[in-house]
Phi, psi and omega in degrees: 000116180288157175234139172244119160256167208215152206222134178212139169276186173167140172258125165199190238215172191174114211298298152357264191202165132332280160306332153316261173342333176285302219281312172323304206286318160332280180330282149007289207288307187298315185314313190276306183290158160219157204067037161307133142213029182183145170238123173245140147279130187237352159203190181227174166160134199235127178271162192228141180199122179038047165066041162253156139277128183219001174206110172294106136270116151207166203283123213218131149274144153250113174262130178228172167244154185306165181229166193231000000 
């Protein structure tokens, strides 16, 4: 049985951590998609606001499959 899957990105944040931030955007992703199966991070990145770190980011593939 062939499978097609689709790849969509998103960023997102987290006050917290890294995995925090991760574990948020998965969450998310599960309301709108369905047949996740796989994430890749593809990138990190921590905003700065008055010599803080105040927010932990990242840029996420979510892969999931087409339902046919």
């Amino acid at each position: 049985m062939s499978r097609i899957a689709r790849v969509t990105e998103i960023v997102a944040g987290s006050p917290k951590s890294f995995n925090d931030a991760i574990k948020t955007g998965f969450k998310r992703a599960c309301k709108t998609l369905r047949g996740i199966t796989g994430i890749r991070i593809i990138e990190q990145r921590i905003s700065v606001a008055d010599n803080k770190m105040v927010e932990y980011r990242v840029r996420m593939e979510i892969i999931f499959v087409l339902e046919g």
